[in-house]
PDB file with one MODEL, atoms N, CA, C and O in Angstrom:
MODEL        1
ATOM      1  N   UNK A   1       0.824  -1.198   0.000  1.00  0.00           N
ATOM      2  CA  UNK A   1       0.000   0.000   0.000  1.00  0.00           C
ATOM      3  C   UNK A   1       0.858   1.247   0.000  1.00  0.00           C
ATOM      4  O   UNK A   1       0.515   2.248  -0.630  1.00  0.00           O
ATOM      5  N   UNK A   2       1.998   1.184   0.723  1.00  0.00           N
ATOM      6  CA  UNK A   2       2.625   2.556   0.883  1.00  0.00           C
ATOM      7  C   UNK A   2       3.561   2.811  -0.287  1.00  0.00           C
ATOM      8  O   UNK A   2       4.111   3.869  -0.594  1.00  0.00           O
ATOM      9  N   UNK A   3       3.650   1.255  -1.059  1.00  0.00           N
ATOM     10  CA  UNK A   3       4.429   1.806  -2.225  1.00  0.00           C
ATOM     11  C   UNK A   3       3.729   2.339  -3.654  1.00  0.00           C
ATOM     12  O   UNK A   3       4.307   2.391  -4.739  1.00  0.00           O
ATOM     13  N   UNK A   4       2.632   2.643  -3.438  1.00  0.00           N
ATOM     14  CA  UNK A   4       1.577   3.007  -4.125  1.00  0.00           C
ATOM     15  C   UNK A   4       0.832   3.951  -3.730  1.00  0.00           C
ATOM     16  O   UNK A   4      -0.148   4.314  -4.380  1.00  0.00           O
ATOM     17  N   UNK A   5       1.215   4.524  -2.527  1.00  0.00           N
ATOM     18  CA  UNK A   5       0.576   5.711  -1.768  1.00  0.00           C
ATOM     19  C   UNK A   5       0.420   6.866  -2.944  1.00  0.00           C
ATOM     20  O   UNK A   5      -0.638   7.309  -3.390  1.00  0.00           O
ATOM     21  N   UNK A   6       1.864   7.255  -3.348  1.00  0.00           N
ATOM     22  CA  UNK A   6       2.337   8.308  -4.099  1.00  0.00           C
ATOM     23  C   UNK A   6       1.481   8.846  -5.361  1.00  0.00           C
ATOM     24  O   UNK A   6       0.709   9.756  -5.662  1.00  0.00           O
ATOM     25  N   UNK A   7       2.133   7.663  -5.928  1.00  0.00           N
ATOM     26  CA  UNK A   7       1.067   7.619  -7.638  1.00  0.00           C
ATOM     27  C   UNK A   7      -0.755   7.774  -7.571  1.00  0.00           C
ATOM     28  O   UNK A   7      -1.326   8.643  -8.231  1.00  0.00           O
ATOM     29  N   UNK A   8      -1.376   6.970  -6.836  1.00  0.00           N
ATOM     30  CA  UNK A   8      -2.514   7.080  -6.408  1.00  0.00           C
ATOM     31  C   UNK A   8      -3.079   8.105  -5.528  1.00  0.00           C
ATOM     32  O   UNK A   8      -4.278   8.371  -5.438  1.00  0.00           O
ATOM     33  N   UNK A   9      -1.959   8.752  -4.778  1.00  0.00           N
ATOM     34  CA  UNK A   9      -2.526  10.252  -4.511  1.00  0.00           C
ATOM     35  C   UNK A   9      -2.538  11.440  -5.558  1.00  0.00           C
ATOM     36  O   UNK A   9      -3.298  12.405  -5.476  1.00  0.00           O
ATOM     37  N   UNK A  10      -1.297  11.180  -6.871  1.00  0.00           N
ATOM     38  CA  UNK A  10      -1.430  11.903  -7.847  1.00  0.00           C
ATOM     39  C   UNK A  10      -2.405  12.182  -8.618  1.00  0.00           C
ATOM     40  O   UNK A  10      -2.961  13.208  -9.011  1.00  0.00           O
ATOM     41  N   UNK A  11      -2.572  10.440  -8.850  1.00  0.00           N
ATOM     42  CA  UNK A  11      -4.374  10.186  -9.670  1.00  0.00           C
ATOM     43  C   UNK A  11      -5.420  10.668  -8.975  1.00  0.00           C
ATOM     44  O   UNK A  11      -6.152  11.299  -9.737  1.00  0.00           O
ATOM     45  N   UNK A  12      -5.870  10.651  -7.724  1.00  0.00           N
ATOM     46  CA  UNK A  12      -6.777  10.858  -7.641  1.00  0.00           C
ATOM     47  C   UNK A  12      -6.864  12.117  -7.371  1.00  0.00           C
ATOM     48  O   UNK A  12      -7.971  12.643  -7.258  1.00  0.00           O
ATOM     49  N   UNK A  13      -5.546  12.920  -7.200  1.00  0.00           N
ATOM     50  CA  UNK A  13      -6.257  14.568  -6.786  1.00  0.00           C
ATOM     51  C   UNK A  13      -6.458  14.853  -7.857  1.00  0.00           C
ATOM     52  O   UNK A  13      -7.468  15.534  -8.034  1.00  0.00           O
ATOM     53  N   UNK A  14      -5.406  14.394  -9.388  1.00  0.00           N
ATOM     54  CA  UNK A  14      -6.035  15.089 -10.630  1.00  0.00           C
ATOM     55  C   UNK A  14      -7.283  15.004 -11.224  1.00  0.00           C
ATOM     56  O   UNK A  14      -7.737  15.734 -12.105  1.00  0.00           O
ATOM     57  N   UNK A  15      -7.962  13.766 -10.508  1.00  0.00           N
ATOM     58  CA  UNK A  15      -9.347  12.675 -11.132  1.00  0.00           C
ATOM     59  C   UNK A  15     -10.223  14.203 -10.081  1.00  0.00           C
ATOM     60  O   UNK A  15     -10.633  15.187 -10.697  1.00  0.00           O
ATOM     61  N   UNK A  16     -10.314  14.138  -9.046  1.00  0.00           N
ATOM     62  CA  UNK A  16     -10.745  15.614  -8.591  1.00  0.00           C
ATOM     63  C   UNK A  16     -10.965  16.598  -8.767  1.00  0.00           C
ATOM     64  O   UNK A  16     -11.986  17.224  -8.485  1.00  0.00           O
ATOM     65  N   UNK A  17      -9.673  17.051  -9.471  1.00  0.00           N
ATOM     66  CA  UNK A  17      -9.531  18.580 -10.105  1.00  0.00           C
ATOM     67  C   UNK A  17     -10.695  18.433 -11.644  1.00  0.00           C
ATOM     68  O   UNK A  17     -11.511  19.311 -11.926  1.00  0.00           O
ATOM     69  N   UNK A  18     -10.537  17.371 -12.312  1.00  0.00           N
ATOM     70  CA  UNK A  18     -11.069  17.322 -13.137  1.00  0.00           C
ATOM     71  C   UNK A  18     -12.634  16.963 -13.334  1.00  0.00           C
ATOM     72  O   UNK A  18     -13.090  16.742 -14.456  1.00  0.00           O
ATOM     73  N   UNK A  19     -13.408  16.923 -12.186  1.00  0.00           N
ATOM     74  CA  UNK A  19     -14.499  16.557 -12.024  1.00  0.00           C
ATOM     75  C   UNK A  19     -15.420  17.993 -12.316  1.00  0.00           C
ATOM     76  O   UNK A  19     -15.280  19.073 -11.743  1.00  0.00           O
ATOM     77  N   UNK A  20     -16.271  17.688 -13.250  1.00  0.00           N
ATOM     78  CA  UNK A  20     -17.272  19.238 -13.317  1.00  0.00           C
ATOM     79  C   UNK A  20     -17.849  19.887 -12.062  1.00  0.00           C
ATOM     80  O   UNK A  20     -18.520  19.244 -11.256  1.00  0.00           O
ATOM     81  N   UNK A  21     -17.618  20.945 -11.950  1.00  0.00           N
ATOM     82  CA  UNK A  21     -18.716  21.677 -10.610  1.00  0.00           C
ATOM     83  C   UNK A  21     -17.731  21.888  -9.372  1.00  0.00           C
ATOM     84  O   UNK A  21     -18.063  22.495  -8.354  1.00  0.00           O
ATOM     85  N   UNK A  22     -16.465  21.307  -9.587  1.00  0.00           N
ATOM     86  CA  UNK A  22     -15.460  21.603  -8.128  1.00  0.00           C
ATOM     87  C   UNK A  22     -15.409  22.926  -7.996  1.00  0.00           C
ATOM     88  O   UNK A  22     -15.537  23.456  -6.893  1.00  0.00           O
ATOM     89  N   UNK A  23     -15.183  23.725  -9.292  1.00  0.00           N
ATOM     90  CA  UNK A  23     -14.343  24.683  -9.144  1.00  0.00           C
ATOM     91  C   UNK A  23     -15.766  25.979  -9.316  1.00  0.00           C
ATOM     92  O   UNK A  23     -15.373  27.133  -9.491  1.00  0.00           O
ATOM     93  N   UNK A  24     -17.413  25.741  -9.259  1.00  0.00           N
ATOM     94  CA  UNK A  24     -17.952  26.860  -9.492  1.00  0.00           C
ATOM     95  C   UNK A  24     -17.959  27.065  -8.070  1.00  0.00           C
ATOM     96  O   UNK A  24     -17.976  26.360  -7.061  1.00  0.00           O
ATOM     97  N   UNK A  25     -17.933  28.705  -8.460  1.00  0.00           N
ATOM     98  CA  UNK A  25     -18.211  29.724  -6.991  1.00  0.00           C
ATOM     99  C   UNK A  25     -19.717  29.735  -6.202  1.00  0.00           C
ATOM    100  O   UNK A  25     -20.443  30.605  -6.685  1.00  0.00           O
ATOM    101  N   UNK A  26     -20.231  29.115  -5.309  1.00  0.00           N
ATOM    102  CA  UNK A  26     -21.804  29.429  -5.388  1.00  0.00           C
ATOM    103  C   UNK A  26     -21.735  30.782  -4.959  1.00  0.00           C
ATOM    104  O   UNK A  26     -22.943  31.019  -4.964  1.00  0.00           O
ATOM    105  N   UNK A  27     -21.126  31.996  -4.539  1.00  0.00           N
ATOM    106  CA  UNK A  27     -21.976  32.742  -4.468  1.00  0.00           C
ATOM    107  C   UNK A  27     -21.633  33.456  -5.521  1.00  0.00           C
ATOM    108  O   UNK A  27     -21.910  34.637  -5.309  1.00  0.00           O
ATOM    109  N   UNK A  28     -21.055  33.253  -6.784  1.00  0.00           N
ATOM    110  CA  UNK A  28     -21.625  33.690  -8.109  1.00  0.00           C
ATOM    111  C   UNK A  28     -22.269  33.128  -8.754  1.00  0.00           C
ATOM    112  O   UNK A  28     -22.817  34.001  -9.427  1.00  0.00           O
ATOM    113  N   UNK A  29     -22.630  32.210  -9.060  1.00  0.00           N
ATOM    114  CA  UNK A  29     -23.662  30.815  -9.574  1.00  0.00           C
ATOM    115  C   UNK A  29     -24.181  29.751  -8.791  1.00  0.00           C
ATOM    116  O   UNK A  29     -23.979  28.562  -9.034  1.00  0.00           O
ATOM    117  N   UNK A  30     -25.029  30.313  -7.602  1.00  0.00           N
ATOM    118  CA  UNK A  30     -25.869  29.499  -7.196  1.00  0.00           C
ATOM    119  C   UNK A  30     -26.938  28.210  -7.723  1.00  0.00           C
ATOM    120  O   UNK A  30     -27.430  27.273  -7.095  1.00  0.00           O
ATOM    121  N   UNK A  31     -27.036  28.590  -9.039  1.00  0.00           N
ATOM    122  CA  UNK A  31     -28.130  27.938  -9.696  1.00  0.00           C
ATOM    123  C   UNK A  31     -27.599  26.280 -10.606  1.00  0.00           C
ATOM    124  O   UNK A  31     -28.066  25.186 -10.922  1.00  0.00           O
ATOM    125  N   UNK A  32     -25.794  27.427 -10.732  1.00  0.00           N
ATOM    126  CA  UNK A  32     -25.059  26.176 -11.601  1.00  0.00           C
ATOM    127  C   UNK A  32     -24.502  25.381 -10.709  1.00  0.00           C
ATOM    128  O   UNK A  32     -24.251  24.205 -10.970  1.00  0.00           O
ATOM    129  N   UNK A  33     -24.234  25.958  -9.500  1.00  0.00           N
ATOM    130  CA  UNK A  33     -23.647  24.681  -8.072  1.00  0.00           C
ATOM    131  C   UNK A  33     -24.364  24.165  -7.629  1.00  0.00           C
ATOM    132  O   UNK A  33     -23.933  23.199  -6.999  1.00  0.00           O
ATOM    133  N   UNK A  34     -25.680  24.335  -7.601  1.00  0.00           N
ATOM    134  CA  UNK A  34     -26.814  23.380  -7.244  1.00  0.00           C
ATOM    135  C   UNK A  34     -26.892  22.332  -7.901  1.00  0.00           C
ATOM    136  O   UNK A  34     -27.174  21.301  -7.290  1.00  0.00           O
ATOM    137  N   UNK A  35     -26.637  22.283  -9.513  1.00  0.00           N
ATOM    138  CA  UNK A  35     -26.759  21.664 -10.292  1.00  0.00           C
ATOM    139  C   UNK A  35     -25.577  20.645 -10.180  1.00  0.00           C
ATOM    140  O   UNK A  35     -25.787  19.432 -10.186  1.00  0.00           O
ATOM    141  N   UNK A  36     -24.477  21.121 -10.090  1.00  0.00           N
ATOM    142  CA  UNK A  36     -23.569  20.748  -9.942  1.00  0.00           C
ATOM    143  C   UNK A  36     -22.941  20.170  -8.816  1.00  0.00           C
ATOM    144  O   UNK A  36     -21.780  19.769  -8.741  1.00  0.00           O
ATOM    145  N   UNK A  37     -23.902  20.166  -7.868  1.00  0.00           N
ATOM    146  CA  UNK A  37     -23.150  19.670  -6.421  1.00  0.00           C
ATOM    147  C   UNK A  37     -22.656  18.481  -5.930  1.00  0.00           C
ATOM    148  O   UNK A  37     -21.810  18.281  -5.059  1.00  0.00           O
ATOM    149  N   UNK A  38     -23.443  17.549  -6.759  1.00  0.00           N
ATOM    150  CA  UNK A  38     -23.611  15.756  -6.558  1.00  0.00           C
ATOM    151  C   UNK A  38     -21.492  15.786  -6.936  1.00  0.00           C
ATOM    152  O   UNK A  38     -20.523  15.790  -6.177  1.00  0.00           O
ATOM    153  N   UNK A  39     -21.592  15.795  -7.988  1.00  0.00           N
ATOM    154  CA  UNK A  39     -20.253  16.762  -8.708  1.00  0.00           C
ATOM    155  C   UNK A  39     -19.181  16.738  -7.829  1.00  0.00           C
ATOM    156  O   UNK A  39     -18.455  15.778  -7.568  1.00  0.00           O
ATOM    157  N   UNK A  40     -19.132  17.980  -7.349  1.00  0.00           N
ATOM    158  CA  UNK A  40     -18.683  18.632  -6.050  1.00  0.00           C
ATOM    159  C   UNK A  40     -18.156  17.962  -4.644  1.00  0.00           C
ATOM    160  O   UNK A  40     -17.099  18.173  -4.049  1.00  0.00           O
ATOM    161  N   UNK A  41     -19.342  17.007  -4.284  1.00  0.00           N
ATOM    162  CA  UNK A  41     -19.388  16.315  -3.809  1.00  0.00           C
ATOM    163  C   UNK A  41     -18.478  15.031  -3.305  1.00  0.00           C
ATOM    164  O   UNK A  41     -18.171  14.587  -2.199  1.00  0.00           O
ATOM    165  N   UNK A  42     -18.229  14.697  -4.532  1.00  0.00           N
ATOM    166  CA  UNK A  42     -17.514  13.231  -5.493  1.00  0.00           C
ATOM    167  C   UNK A  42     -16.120  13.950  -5.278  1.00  0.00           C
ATOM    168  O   UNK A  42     -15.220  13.469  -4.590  1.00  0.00           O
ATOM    169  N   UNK A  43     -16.049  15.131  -5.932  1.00  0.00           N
ATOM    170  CA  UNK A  43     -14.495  15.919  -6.202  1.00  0.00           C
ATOM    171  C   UNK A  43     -13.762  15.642  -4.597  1.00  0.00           C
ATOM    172  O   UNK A  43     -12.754  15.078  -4.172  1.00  0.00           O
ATOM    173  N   UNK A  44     -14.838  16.344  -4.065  1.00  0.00           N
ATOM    174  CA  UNK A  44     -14.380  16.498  -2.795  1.00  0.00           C
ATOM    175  C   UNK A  44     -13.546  15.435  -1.759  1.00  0.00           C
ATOM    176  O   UNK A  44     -12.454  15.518  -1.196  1.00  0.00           O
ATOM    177  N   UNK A  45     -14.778  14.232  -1.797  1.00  0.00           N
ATOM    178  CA  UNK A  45     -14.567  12.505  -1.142  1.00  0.00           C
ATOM    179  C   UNK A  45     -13.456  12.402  -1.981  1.00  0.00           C
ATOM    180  O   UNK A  45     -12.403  12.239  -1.364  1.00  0.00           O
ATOM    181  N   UNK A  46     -13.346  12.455  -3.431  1.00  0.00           N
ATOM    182  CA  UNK A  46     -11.809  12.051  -4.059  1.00  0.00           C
ATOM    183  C   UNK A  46     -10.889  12.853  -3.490  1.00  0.00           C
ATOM    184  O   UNK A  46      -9.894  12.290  -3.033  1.00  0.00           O
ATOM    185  N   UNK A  47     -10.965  13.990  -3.403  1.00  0.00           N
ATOM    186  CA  UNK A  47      -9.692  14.636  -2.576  1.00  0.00           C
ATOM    187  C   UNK A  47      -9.131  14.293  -1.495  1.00  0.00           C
ATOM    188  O   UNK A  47      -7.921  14.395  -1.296  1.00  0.00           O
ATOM    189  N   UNK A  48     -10.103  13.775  -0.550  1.00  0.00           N
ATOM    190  CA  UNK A  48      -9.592  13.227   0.822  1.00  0.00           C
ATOM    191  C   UNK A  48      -9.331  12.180   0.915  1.00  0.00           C
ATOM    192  O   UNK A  48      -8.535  11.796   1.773  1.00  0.00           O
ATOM    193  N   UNK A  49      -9.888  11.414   0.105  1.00  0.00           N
ATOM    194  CA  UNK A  49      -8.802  10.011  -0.062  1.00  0.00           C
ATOM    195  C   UNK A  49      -7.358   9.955  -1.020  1.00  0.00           C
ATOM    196  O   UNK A  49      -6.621   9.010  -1.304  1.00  0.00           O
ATOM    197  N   UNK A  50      -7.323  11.078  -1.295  1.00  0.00           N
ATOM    198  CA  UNK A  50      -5.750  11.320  -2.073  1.00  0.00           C
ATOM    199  C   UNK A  50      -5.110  12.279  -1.361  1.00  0.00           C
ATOM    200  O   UNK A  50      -3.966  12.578  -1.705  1.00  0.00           O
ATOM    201  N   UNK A  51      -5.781  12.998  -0.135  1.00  0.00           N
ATOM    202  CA  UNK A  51      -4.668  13.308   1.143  1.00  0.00           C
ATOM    203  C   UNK A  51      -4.449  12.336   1.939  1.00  0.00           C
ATOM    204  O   UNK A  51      -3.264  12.149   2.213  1.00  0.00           O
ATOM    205  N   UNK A  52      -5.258  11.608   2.434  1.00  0.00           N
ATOM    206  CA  UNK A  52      -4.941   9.881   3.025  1.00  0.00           C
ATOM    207  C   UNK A  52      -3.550   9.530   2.474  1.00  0.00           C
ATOM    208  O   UNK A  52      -2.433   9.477   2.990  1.00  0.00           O
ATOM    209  N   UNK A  53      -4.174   9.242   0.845  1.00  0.00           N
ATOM    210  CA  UNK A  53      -2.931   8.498   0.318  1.00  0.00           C
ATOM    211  C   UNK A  53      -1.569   8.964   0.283  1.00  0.00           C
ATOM    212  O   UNK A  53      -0.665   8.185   0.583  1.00  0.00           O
ATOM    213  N   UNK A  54      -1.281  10.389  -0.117  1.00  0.00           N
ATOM    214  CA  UNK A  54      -0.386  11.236   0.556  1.00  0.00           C
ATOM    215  C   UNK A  54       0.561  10.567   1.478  1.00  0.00           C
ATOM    216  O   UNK A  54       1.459   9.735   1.346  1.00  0.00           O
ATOM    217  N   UNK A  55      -0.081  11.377   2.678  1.00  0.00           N
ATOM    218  CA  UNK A  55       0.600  11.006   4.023  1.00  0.00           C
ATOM    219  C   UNK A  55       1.003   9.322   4.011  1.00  0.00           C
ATOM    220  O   UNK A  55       2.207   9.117   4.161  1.00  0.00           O
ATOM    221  N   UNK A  56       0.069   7.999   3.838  1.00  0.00           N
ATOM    222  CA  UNK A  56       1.069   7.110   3.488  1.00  0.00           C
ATOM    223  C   UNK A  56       1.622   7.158   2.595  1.00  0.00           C
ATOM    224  O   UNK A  56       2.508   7.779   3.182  1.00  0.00           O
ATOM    225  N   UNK A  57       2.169   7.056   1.158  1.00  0.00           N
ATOM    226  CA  UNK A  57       2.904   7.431   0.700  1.00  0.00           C
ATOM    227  C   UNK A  57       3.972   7.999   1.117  1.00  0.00           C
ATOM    228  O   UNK A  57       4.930   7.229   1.176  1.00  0.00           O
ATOM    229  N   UNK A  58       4.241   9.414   1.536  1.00  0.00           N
ATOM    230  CA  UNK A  58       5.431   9.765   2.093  1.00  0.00           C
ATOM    231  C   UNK A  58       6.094   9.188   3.241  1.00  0.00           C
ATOM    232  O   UNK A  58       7.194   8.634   3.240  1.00  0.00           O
ATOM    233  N   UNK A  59       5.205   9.398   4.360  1.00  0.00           N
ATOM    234  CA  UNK A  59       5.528   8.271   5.468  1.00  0.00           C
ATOM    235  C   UNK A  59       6.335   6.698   5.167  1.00  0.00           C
ATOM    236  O   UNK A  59       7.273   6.122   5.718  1.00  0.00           O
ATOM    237  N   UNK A  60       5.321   6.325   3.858  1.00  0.00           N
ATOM    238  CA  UNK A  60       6.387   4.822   3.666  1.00  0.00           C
ATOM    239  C   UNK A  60       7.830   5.261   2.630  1.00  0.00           C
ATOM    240  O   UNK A  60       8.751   4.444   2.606  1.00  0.00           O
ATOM    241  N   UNK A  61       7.950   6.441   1.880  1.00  0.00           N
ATOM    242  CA  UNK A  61       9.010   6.716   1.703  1.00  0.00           C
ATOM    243  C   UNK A  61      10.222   6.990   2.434  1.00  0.00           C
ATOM    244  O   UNK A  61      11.329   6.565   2.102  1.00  0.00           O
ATOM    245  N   UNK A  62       9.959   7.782   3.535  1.00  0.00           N
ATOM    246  CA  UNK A  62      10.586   8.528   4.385  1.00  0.00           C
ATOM    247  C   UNK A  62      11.378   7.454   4.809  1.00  0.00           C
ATOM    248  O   UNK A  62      12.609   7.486   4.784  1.00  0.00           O
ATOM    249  N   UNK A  63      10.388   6.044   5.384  1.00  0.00           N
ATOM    250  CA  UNK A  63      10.988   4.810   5.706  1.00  0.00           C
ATOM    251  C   UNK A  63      11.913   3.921   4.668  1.00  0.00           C
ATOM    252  O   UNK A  63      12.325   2.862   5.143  1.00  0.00           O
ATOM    253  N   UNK A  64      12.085   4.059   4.044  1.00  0.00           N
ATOM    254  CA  UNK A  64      12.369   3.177   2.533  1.00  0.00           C
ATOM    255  C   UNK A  64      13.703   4.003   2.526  1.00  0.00           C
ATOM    256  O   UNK A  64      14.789   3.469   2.304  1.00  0.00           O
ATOM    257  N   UNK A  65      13.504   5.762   2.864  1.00  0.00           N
ATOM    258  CA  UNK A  65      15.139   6.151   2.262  1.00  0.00           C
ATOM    259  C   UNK A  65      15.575   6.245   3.629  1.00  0.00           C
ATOM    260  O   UNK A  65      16.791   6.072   3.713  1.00  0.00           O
ATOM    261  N   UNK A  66      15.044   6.443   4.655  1.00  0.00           N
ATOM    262  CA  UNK A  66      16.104   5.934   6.089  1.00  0.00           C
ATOM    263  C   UNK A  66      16.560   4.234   6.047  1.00  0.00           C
ATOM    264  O   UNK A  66      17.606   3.979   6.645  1.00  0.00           O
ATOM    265  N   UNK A  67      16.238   3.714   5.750  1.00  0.00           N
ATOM    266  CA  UNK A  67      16.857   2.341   5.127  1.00  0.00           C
ATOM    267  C   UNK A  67      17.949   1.942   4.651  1.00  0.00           C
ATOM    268  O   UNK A  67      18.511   0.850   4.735  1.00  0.00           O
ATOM    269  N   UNK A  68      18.241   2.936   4.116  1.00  0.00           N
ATOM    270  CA  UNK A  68      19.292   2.709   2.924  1.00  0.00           C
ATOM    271  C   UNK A  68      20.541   3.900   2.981  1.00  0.00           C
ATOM    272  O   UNK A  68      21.541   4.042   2.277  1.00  0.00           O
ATOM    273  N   UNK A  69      19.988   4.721   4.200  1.00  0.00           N
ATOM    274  CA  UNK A  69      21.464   5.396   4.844  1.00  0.00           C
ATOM    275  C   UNK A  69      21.331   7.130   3.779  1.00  0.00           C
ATOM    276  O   UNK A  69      22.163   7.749   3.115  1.00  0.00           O
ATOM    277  N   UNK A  70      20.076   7.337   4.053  1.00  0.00           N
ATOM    278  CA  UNK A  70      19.720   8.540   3.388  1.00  0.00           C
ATOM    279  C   UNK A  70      18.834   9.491   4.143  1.00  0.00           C
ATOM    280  O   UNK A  70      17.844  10.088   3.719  1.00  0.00           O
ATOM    281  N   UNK A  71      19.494   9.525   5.609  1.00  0.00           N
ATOM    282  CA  UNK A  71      18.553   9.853   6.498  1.00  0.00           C
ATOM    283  C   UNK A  71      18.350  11.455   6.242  1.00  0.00           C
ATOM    284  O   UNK A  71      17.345  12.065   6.608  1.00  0.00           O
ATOM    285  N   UNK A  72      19.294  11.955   5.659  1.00  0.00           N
ATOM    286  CA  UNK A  72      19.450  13.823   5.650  1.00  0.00           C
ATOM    287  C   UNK A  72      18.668  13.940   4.558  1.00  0.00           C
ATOM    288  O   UNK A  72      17.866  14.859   4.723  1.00  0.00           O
ATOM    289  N   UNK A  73      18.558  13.424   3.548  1.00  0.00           N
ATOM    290  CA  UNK A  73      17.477  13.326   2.144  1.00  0.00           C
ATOM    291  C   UNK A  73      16.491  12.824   2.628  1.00  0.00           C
ATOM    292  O   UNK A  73      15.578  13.557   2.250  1.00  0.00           O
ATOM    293  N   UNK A  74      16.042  11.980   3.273  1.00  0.00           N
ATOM    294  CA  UNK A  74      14.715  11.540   3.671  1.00  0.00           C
ATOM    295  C   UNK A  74      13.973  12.471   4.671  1.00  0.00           C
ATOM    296  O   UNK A  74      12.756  12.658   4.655  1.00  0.00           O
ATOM    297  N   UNK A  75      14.913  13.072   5.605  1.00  0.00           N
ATOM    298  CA  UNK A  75      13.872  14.414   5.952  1.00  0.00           C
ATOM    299  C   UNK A  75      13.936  15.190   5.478  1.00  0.00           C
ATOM    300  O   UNK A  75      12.894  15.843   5.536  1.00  0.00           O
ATOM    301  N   UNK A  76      14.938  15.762   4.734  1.00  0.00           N
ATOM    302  CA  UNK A  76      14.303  17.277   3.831  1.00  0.00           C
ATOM    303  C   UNK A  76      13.154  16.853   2.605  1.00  0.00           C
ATOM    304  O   UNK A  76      12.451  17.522   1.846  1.00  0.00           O
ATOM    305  N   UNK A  77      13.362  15.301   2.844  1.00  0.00           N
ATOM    306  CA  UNK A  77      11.822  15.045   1.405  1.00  0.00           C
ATOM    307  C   UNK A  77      10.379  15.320   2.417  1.00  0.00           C
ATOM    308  O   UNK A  77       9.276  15.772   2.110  1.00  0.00           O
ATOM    309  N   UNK A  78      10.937  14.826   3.754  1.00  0.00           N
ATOM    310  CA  UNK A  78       9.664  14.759   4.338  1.00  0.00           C
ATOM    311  C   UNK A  78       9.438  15.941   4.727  1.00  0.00           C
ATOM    312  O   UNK A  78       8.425  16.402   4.201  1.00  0.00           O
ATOM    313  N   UNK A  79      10.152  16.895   5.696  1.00  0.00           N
ATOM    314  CA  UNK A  79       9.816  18.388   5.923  1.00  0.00           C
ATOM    315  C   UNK A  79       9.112  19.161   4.522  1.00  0.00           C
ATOM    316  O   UNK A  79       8.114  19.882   4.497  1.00  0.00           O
ATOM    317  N   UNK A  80       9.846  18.815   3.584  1.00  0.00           N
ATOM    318  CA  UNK A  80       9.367  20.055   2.080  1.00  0.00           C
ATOM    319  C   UNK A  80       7.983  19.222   1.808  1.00  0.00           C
ATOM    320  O   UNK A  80       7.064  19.954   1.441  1.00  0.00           O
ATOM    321  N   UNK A  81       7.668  17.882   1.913  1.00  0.00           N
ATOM    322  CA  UNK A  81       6.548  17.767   1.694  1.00  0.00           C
ATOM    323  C   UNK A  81       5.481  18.387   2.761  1.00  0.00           C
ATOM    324  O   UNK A  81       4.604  19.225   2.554  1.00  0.00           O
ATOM    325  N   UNK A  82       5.813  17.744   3.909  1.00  0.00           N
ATOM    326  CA  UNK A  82       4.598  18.428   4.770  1.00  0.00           C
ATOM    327  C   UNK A  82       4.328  20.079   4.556  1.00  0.00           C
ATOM    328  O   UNK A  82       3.227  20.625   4.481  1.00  0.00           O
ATOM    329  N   UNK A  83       5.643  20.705   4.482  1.00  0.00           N
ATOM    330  CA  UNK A  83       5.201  22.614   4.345  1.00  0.00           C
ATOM    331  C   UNK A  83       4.600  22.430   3.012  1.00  0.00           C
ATOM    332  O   UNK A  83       3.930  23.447   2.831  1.00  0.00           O
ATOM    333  N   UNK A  84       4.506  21.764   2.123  1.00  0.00           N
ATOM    334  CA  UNK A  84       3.772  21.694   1.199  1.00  0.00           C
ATOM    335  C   UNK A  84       2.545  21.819   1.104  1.00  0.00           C
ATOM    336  O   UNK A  84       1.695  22.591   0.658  1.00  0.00           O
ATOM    337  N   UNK A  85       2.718  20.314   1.942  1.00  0.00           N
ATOM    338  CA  UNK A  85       1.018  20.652   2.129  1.00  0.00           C
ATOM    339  C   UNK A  85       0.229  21.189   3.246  1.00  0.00           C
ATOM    340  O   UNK A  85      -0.917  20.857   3.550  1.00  0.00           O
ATOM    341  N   UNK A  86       0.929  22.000   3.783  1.00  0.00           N
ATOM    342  CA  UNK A  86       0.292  22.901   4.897  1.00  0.00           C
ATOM    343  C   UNK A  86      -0.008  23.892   4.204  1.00  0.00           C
ATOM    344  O   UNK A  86      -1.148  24.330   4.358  1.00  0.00           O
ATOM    345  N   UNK A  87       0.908  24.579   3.212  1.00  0.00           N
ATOM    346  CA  UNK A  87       0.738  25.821   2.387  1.00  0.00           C
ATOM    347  C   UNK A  87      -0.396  25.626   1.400  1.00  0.00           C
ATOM    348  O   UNK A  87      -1.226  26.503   1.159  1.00  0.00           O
ATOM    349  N   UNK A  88      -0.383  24.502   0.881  1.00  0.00           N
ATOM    350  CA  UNK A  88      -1.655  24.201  -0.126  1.00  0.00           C
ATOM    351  C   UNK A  88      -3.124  24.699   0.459  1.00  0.00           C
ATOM    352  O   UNK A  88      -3.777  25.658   0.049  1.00  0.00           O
ATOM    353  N   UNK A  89      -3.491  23.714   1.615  1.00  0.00           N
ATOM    354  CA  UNK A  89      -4.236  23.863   2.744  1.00  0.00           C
ATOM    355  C   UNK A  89      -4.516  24.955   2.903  1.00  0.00           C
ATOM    356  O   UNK A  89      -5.647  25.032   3.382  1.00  0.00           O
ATOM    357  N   UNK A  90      -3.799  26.433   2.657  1.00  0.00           N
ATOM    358  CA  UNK A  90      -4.098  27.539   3.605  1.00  0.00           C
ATOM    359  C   UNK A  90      -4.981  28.039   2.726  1.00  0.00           C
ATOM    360  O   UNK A  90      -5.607  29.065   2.995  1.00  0.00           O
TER     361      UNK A  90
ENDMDL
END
């Protein structure tokens, strides 16, 4: 699972981004996000299971390159990821 974390968090945030209705504003188109919400919805549940996947993913990386005597590269992968995605988040 964790060696598949990565790729499958890629897919599914892009499968997200690409879903119709994520990205309307309702309070400029109330009428088209209504329409669109089921949509929205879906985008959304896909997003949070591709931050799930994320965090394993990196987590089983982090482990994989402390393994192998890459402990100073394995936390600056892991620090730059997490400010990553704290900054995304904001």
């Amino acid at each position: 699972m964790g060696v598949l974390g990565l790729p499958l968090a890629g897919i599914l945030s892009t499968a997200s981004a690409l879903i119709p209705g994520v990205w309307i504003n309702p309070a400029t188109d109330p009428n088209g996000f209504a329409q669109a919400s089921a949509g929205a919805g879906l985008g959304n549940m896909i997003g949070i299971v591709a931050a799930a996947l994320l965090v394993i993913g990196v987590q089983s990386l982090f482990w994989a390159l402390t393994e192998t005597g890459s402990n100073s590269w394995a936390f600056t992968g892991w620090i730059s990821t997490r400010l990553q995605s704290s900054w995304l988040s904001m």
